[in-house]
The first five atom37 places (N, CA, C, CB, O) and aatype in JSON, in Angstrom:
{
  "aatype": [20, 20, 20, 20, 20, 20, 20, 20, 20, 20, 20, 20, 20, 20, 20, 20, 20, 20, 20, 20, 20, 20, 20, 20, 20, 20, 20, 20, 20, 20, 20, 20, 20, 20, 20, 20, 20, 20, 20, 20, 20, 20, 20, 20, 20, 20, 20, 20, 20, 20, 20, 20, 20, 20, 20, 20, 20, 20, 20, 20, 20, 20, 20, 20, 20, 20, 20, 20, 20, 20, 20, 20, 20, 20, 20, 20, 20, 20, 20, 20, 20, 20, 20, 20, 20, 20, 20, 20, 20, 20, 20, 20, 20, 20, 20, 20, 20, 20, 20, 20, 20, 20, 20, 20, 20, 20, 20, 20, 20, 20, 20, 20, 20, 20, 20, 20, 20, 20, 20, 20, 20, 20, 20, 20, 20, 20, 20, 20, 20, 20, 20, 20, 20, 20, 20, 20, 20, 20, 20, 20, 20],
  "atom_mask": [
    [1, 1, 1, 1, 1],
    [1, 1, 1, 1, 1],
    [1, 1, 1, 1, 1],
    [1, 1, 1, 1, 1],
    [1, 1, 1, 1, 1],
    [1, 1, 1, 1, 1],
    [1, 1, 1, 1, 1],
    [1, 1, 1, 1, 1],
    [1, 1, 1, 1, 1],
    [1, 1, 1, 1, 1],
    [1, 1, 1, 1, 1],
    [1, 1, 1, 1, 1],
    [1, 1, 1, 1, 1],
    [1, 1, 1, 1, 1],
    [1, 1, 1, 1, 1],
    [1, 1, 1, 1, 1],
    [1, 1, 1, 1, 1],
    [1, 1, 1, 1, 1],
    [1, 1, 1, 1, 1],
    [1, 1, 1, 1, 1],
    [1, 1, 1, 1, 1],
    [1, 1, 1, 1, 1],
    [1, 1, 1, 1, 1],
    [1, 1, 1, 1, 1],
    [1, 1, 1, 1, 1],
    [1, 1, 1, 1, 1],
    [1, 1, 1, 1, 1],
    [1, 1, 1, 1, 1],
    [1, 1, 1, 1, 1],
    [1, 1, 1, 1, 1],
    [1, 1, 1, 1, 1],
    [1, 1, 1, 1, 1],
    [1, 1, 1, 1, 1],
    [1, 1, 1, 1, 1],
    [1, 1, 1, 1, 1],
    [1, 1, 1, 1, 1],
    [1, 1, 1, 1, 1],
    [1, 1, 1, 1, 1],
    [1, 1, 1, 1, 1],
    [1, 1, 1, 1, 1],
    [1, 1, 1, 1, 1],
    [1, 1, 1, 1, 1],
    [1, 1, 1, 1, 1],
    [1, 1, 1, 1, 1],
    [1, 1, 1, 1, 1],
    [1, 1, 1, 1, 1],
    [1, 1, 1, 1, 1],
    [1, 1, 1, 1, 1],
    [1, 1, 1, 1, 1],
    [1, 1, 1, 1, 1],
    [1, 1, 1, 1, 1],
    [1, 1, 1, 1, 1],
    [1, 1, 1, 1, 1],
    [1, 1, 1, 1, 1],
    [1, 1, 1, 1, 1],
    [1, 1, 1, 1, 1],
    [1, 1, 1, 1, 1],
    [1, 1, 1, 1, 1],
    [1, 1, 1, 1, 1],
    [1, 1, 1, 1, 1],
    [1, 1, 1, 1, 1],
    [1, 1, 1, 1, 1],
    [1, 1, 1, 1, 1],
    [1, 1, 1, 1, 1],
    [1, 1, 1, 1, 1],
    [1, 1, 1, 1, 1],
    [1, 1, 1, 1, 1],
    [1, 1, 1, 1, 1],
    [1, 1, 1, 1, 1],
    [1, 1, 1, 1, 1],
    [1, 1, 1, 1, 1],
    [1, 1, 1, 1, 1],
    [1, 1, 1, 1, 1],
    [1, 1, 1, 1, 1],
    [1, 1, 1, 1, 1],
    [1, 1, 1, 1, 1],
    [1, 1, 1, 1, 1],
    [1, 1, 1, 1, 1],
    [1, 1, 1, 1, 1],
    [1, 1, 1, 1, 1],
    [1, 1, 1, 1, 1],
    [1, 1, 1, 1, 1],
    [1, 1, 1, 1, 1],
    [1, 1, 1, 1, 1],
    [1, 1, 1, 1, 1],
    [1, 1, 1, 1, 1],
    [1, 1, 1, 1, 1],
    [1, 1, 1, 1, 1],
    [1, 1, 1, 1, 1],
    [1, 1, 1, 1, 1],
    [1, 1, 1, 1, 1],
    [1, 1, 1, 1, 1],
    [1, 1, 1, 1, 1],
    [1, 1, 1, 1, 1],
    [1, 1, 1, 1, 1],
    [1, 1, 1, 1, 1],
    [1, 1, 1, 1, 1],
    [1, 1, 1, 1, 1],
    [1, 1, 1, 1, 1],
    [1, 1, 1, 1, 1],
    [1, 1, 1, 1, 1],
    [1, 1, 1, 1, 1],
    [1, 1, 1, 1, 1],
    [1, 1, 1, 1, 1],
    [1, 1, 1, 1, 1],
    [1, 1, 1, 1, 1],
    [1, 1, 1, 1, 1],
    [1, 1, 1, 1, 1],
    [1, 1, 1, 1, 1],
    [1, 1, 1, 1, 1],
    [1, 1, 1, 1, 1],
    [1, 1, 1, 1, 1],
    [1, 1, 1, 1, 1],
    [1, 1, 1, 1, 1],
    [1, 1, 1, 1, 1],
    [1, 1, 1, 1, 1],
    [1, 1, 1, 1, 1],
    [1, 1, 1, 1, 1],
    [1, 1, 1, 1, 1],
    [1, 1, 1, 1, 1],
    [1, 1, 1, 1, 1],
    [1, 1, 1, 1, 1],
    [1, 1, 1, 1, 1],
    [1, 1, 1, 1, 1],
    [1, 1, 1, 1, 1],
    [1, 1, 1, 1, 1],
    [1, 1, 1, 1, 1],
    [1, 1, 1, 1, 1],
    [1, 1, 1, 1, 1],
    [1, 1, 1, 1, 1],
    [1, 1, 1, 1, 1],
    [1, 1, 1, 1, 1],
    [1, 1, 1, 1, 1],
    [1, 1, 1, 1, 1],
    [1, 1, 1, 1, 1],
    [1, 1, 1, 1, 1],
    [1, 1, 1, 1, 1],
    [1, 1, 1, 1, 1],
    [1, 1, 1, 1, 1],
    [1, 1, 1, 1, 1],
    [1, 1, 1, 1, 1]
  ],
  "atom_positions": [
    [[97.87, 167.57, 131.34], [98.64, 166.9, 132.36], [98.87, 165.43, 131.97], [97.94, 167.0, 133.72], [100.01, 164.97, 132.05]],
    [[97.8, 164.64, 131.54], [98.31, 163.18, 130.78], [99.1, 163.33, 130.14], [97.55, 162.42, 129.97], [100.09, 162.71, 130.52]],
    [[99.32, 164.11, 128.91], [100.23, 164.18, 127.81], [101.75, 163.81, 128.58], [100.13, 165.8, 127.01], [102.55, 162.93, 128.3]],
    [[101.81, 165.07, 129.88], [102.98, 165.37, 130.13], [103.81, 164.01, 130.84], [102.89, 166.65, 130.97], [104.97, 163.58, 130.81]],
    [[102.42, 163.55, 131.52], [102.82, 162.41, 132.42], [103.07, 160.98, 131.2], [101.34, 162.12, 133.76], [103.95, 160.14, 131.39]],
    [[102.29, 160.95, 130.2], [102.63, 159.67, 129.06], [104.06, 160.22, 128.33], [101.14, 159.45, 127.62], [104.7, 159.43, 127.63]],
    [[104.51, 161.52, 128.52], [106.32, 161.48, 127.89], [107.21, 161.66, 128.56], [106.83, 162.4, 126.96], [108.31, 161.96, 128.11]],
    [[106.87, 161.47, 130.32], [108.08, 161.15, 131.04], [108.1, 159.74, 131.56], [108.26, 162.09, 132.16], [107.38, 158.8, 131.22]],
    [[109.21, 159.76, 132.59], [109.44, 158.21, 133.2], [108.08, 157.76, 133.76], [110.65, 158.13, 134.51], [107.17, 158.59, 133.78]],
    [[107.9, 156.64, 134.18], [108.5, 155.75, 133.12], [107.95, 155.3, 131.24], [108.43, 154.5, 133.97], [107.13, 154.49, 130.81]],
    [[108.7, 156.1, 130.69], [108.05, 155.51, 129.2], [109.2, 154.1, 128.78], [108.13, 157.09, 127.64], [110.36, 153.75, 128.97]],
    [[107.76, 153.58, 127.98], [108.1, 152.04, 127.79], [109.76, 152.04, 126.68], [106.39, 151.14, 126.78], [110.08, 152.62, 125.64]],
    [[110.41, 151.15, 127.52], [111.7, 151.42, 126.42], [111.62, 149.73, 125.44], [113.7, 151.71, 127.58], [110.94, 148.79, 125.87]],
    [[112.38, 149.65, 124.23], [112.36, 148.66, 123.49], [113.14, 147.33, 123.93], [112.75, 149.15, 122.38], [114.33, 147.61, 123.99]],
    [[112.95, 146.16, 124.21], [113.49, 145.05, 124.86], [114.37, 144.79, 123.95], [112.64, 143.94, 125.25], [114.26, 144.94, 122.73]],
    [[115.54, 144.25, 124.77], [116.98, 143.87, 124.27], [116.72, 142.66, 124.86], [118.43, 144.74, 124.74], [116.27, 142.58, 126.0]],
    [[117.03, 141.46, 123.97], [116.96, 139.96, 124.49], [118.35, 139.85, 124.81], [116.41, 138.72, 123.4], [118.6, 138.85, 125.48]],
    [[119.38, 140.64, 124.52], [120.71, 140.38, 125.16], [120.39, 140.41, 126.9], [121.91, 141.68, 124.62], [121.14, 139.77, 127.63]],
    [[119.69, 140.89, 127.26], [119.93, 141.59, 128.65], [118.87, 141.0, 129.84], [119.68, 143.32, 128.45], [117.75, 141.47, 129.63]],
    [[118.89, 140.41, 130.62], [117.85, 139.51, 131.49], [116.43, 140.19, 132.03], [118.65, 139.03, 132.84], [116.44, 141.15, 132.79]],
    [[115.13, 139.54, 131.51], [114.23, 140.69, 132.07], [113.77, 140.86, 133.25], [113.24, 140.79, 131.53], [114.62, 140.08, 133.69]],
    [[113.21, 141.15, 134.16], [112.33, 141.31, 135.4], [110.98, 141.3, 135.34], [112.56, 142.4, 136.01], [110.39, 142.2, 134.74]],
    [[110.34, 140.29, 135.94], [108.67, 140.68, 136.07], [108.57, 140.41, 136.93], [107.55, 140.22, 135.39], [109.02, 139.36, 137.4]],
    [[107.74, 141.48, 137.68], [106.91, 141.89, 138.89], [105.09, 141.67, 138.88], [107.27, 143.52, 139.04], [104.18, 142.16, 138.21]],
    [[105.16, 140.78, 139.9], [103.44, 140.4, 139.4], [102.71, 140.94, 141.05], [103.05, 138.03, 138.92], [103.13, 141.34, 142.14]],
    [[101.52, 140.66, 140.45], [100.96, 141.07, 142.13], [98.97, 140.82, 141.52], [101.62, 143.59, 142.86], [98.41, 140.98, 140.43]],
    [[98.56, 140.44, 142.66], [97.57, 140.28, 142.78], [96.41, 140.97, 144.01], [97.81, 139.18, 142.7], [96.69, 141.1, 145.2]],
    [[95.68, 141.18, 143.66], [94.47, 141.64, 144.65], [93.27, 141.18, 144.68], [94.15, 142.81, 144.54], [93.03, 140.07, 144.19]],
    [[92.45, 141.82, 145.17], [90.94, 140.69, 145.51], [90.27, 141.15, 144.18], [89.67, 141.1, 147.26], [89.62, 140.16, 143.84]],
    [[90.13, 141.89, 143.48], [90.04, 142.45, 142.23], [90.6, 142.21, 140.81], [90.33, 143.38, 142.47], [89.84, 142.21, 139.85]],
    [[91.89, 142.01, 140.67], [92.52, 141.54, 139.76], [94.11, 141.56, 140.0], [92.07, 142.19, 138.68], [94.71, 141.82, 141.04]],
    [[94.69, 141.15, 138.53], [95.91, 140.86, 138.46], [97.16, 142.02, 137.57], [95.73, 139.48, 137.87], [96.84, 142.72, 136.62]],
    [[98.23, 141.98, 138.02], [98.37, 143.33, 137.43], [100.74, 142.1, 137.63], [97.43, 145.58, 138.96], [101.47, 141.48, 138.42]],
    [[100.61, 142.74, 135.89], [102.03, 141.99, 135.69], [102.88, 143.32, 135.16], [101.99, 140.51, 134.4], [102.19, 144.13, 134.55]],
    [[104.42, 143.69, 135.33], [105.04, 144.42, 134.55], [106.32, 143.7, 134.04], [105.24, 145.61, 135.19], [106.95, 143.1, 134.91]],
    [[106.77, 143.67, 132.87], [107.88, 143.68, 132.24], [109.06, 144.32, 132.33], [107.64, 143.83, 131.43], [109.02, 145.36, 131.67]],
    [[110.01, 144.17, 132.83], [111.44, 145.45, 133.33], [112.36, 144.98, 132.58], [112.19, 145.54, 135.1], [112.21, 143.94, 131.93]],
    [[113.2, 145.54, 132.58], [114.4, 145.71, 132.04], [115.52, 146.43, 132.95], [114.16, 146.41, 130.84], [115.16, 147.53, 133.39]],
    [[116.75, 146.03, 133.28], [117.38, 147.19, 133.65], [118.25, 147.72, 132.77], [117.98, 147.05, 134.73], [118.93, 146.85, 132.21]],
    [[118.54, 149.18, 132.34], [119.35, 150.23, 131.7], [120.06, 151.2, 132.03], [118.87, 150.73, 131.14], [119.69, 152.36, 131.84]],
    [[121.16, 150.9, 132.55], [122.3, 151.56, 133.32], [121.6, 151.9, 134.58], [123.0, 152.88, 132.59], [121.46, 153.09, 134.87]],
    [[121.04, 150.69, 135.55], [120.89, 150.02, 137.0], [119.65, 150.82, 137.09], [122.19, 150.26, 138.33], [119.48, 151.29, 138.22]],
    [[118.75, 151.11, 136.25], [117.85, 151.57, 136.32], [116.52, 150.81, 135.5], [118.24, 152.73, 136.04], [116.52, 150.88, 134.27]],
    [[115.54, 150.19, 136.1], [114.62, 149.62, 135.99], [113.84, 150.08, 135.04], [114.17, 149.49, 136.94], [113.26, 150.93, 135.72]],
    [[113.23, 150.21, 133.64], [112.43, 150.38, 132.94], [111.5, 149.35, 132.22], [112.97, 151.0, 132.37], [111.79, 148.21, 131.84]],
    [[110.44, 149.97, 132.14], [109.24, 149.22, 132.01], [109.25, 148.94, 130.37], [107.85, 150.11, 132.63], [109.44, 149.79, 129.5]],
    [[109.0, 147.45, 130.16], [108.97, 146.91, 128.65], [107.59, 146.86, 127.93], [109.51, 145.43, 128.62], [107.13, 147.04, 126.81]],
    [[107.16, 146.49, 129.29], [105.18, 145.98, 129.03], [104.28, 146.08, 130.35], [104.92, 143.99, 128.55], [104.54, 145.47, 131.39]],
    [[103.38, 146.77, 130.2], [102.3, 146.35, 131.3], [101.21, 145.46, 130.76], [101.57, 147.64, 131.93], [100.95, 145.2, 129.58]],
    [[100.6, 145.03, 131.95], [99.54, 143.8, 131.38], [98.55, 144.13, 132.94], [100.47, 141.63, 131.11], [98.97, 144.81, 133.87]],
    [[97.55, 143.62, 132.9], [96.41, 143.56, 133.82], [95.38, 142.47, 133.29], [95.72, 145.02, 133.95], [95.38, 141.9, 132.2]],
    [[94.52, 142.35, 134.33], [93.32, 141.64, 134.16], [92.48, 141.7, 135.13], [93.47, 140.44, 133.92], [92.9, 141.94, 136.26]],
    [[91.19, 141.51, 134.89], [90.11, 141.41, 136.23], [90.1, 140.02, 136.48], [88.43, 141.95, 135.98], [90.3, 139.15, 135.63]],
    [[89.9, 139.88, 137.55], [89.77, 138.32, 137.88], [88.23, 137.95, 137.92], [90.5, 137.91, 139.4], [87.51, 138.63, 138.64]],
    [[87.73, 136.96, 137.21], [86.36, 135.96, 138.09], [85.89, 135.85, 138.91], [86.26, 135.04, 138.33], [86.48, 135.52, 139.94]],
    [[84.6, 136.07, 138.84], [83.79, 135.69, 139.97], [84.36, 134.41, 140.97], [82.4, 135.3, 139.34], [84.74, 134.57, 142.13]],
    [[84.35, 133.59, 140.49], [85.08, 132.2, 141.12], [86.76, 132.22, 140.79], [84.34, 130.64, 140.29], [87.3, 131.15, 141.1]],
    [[87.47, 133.02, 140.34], [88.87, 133.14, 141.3], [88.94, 134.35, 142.25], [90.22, 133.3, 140.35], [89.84, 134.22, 143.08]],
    [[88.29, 135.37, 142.32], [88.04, 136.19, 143.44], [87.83, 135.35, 144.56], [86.92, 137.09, 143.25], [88.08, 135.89, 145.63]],
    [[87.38, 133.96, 144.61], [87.3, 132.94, 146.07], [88.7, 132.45, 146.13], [86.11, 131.43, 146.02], [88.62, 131.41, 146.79]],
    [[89.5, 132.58, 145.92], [90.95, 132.09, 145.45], [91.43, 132.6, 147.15], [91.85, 133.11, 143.7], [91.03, 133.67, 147.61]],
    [[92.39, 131.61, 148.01], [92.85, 132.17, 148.48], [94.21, 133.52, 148.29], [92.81, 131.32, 148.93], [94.57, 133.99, 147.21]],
    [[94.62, 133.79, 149.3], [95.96, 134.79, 148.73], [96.69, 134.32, 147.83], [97.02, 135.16, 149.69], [96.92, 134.58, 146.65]],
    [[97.24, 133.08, 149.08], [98.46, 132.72, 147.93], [98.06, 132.08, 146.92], [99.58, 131.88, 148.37], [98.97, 131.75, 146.17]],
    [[96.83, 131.71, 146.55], [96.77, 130.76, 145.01], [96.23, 132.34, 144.18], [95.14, 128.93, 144.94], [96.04, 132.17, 142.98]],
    [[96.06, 133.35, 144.52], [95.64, 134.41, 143.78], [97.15, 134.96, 143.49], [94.53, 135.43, 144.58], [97.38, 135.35, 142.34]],
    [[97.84, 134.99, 144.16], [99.44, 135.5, 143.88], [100.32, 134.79, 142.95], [100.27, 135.46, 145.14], [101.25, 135.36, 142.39]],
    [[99.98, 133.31, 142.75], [100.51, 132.12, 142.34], [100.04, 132.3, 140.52], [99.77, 130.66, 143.36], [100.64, 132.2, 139.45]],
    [[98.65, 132.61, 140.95], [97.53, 133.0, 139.88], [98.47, 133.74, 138.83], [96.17, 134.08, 140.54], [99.01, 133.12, 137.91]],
    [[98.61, 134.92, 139.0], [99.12, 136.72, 138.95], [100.6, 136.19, 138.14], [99.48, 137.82, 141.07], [101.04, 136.82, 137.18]],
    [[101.39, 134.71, 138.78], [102.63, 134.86, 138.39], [102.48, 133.74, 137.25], [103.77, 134.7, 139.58], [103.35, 133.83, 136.39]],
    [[101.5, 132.67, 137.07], [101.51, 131.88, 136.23], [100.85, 133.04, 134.84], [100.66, 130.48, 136.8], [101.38, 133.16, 133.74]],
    [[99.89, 133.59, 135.19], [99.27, 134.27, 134.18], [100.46, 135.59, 133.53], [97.74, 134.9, 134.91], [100.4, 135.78, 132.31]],
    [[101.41, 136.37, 134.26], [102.22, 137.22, 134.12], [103.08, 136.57, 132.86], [102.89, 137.53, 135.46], [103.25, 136.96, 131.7]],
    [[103.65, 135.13, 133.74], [104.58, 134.23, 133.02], [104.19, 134.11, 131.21], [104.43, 132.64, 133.85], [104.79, 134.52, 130.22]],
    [[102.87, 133.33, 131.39], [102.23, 133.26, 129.78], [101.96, 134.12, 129.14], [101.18, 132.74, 129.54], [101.83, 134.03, 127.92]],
    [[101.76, 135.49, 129.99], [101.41, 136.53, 129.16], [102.79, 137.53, 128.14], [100.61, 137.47, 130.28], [102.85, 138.3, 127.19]],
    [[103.69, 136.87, 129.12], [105.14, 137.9, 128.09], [106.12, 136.47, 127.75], [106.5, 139.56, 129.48], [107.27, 136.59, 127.33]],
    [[105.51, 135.17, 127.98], [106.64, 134.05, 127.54], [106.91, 134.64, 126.08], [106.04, 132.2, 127.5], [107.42, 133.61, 125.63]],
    [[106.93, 135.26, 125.33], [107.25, 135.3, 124.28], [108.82, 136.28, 124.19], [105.97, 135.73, 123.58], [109.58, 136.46, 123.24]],
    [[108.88, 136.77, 125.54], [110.24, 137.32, 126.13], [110.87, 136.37, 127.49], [109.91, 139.02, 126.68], [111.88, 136.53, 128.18]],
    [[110.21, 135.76, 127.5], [110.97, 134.97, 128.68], [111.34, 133.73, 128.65], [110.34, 134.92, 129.73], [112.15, 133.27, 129.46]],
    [[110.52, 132.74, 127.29], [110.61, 131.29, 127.3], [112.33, 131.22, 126.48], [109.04, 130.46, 126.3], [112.78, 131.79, 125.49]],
    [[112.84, 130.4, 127.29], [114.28, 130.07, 127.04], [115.34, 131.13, 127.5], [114.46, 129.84, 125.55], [116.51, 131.08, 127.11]],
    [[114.97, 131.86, 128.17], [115.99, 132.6, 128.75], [115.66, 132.95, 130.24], [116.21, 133.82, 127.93], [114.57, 132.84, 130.8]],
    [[117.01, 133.46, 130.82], [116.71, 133.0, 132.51], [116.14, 134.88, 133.23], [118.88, 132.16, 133.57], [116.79, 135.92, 133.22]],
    [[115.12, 134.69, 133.6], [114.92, 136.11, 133.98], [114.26, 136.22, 135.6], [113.85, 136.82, 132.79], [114.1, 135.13, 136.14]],
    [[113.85, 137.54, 136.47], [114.05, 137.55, 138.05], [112.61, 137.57, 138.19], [114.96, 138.9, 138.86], [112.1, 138.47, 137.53]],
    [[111.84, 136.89, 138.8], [110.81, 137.19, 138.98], [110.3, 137.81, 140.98], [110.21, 135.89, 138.28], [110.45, 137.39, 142.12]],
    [[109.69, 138.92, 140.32], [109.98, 139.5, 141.97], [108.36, 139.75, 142.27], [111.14, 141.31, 142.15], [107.55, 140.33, 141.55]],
    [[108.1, 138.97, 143.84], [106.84, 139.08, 143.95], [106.89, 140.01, 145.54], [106.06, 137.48, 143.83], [107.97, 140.46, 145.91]],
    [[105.72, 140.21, 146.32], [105.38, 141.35, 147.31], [105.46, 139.71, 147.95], [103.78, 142.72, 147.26], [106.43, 139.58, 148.7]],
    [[104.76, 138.64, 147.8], [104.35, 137.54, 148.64], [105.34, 137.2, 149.04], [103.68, 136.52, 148.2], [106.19, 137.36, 148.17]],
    [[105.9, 136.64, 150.28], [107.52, 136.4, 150.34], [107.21, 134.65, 150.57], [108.56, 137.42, 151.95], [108.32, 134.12, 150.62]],
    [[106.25, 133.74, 150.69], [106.16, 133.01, 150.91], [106.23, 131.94, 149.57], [105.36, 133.24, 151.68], [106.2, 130.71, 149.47]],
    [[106.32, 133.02, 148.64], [106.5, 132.46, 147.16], [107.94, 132.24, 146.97], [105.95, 133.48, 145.96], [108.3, 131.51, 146.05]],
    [[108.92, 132.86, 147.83], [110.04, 133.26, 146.92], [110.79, 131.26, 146.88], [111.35, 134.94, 147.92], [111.49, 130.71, 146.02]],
    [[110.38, 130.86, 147.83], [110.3, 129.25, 147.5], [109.61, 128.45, 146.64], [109.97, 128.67, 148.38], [109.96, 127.27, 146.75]],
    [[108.45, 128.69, 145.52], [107.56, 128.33, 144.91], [108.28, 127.15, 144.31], [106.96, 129.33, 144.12], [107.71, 126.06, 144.33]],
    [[109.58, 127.27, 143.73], [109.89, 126.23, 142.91], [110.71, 124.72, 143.91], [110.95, 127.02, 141.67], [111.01, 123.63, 143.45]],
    [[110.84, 125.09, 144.99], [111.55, 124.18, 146.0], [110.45, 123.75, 146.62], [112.61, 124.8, 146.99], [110.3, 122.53, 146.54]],
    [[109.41, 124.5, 147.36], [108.09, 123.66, 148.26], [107.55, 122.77, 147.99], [107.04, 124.15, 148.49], [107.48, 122.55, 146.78]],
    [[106.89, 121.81, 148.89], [105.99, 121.26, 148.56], [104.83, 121.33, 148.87], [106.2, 120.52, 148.62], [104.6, 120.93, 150.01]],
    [[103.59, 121.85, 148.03], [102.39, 122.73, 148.13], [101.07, 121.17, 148.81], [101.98, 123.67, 146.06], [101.27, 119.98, 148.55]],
    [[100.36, 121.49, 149.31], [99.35, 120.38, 149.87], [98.29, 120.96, 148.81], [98.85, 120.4, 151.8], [97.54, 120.12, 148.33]],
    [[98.11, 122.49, 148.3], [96.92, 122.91, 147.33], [97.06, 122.49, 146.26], [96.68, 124.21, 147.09], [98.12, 122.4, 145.63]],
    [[95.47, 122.01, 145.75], [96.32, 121.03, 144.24], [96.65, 122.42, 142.91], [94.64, 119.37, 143.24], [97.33, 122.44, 141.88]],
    [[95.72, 123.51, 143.66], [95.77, 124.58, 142.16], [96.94, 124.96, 142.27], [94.78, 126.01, 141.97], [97.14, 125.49, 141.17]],
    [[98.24, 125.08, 143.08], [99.21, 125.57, 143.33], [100.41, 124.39, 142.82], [99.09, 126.03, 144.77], [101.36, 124.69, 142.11]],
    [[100.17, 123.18, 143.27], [100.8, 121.91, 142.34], [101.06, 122.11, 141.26], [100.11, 120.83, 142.13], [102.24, 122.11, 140.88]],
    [[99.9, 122.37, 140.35], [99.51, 121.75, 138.62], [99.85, 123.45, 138.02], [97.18, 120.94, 138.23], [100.05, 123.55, 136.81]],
    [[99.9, 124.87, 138.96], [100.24, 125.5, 138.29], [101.65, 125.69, 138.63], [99.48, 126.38, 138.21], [102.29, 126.13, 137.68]],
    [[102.26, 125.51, 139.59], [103.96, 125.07, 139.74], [104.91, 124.64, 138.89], [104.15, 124.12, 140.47], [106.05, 125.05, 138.65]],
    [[103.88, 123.23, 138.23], [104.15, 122.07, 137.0], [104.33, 122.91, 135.65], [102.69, 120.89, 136.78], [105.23, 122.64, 134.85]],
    [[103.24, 124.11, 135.42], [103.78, 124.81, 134.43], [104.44, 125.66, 134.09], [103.38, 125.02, 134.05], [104.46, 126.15, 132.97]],
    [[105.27, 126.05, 135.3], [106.37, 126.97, 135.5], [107.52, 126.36, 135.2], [106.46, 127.5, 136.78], [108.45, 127.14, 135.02]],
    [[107.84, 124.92, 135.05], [108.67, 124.11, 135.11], [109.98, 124.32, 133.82], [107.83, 122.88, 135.12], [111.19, 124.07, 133.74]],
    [[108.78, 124.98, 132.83], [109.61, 124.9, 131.53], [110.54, 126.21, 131.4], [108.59, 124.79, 130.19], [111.62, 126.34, 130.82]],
    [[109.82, 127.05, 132.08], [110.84, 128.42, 132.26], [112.05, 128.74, 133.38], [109.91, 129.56, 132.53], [111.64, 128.71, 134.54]],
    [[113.4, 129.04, 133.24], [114.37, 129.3, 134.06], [114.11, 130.57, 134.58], [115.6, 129.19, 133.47], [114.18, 131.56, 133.85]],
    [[113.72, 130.69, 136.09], [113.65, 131.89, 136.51], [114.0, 131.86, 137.94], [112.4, 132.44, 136.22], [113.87, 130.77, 138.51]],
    [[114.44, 132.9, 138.63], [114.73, 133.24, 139.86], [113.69, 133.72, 140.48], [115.68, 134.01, 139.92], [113.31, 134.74, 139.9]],
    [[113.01, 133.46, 141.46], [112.15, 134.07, 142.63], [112.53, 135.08, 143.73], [111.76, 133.05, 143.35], [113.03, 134.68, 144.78]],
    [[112.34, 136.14, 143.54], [112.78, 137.46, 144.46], [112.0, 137.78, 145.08], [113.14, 138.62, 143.97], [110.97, 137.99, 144.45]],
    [[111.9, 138.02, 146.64], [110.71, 138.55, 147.56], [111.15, 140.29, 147.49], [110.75, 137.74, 149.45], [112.19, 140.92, 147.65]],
    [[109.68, 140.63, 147.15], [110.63, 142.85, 147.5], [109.52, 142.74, 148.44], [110.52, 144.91, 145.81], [108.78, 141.83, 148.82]],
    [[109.71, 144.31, 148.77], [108.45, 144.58, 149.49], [107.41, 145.46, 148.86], [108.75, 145.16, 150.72], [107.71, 146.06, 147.83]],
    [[106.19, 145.58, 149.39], [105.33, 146.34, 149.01], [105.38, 147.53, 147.98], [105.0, 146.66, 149.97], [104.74, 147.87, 146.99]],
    [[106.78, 148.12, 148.91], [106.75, 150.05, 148.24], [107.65, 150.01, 147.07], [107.58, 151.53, 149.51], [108.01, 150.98, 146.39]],
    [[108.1, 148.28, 146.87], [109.09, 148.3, 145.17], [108.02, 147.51, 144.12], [111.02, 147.08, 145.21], [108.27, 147.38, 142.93]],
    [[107.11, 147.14, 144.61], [106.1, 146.49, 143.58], [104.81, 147.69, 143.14], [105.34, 144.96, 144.43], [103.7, 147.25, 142.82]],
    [[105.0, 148.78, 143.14], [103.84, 149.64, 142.84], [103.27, 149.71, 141.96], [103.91, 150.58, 142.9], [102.13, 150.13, 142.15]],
    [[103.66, 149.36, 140.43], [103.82, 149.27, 139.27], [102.27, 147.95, 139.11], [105.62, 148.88, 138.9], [101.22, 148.09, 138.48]],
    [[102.73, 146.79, 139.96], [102.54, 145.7, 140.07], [100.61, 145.87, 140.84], [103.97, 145.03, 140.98], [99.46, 145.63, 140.46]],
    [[101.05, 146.21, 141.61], [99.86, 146.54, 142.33], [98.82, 147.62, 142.23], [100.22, 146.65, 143.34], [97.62, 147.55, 142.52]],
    [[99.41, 148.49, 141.83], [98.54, 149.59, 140.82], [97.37, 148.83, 139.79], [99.79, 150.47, 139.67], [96.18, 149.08, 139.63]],
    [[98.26, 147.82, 139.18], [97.42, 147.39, 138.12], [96.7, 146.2, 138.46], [98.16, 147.17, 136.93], [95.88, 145.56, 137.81]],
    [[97.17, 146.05, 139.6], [96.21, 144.87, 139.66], [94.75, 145.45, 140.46], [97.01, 143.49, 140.6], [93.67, 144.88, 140.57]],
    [[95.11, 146.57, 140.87], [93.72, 146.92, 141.77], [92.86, 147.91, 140.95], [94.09, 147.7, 143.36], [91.63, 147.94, 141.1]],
    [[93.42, 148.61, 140.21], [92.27, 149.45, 139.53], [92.19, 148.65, 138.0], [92.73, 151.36, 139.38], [93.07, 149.15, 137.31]],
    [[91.73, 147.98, 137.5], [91.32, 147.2, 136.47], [89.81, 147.42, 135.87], [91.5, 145.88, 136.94], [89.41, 146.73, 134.93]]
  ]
}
């Protein structure tokens, strides 16, 4: 049954830098969980998954600096497809989808804002049941 499930959708397709990417990040009290998209004739396919467990001491992280967390770490983890080109970044948090316009009073949310600065990207709020990908990986790690 793995076999069958690792050679259907979604299998990872090869990134075209012609074409703008999507990452979907998401965070939980557990860890962090990023995907890489692509769309291919209006259909979303996956480029890269990534995960991580989080720390003892960022597990104290509130939400949103754990979500903030998820998208700075997502960001560095595939800049090597995203630095210099403009791509959508879509989070479950909707309070992010302002991240680059607010002005944050948390300083961890400031100084990691500051390093988002260098990348052109769009902020998209989805909901829950379009980030699964996202959240899958961030909770079983």
């Amino acid at each position: 049954m793995l076999k069958r499930y690792a050679c259907v959708h979604p299998v990872l397709c090869l990134p075209d830098m012609s074409k703008p990417f999507i990452l979907q990040t998401d965070a939980s009290g557990e860890g962090l969980g990023a995907i890489l998209l692509q769309e291919v004739e209006g259909v979303k396919h996956p480029v890269a998954f990534a995960s991580k467990k989080l720390l003892p001491r960022e597990r104290n992280y509130s939400t949103i600096e754990r979500e903030v967390f998820a998208i700075i770490w997502g960001v560095q983890k595939f800049q090597n497809y995203l630095m210099g080109t403009h791509f959508l970044l879509e989070t479950d948090h909707h309070p992010l989808q302002y991240l680059d316009r607010a002005k944050y009073q948390n300083s961890h949310i400031m100084r990691w804002s500051l390093l988002l600065q260098p990348y052109h990207f769009t902020v998209h709020a989805i909901t829950g049941s379009e980030n699964v990908g996202a959240d899958f990986l961030s909770r079983y790690v």
